[in-house]
N, C-alpha and C positions, 0 to 999 in steps of 0.2 A: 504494500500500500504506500502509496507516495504521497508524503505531507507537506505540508508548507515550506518546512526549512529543505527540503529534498528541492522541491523547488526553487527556493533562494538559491540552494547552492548551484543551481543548473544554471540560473539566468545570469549569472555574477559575469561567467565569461562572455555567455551569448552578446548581453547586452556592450561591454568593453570591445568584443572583436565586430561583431555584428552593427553596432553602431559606426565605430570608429572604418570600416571596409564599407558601407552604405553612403557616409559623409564624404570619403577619400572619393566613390564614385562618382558621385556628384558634384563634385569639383574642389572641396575642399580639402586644402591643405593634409598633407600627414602632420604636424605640428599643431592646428586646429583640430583635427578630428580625434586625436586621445584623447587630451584632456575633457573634452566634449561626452565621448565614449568612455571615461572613468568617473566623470560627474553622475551618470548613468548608473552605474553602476555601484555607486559609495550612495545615492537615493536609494538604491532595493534594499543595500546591508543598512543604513540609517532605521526605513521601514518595519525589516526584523529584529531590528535591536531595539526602536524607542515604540514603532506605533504598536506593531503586533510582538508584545515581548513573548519570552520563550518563558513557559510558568509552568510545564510537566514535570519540572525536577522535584519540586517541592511538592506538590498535589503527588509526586510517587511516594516519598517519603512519610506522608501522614495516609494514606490510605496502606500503608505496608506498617504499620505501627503493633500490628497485634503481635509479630516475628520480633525473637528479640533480635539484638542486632552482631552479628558475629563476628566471633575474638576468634584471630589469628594466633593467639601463645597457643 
């Protein structure tokens, strides 16, 4: 099953090379079209990280509370 962050992690480059090889065709610059193509792509990881934050670490950890928790000695 593929999730959100499966997704993030897909688009990161799509959007960086895909953007940046779409803008070079169209006439711009390789010099203009990275940074362009990385602003793109620093928007979807900002997305995952501030708008849709990642909150299944801690929702794992209290619905797993009844297990004690295991000692390695």
């Amino acid at each position: 099953m593929t999730g959100y962050y499966d997704i993030v992690l897909g688009l990161i480059p799509v959007a960086l090379l895909g953007i940046t090889a779409a803008l070079t065709f169209v006439g711009i610059s390789l010099t203009a079209a990275v940074p362009i193509g990385a602003l793109a792509s620093m928007a979807i990881i900002g997305h995952a990280m501030f708008v849709n934050t990642p909150t299944g670490a801690s929702e794992d950890v209290q619905s797993n509370s009844a297990r004690p928790p295991f000692n390695a000695d």
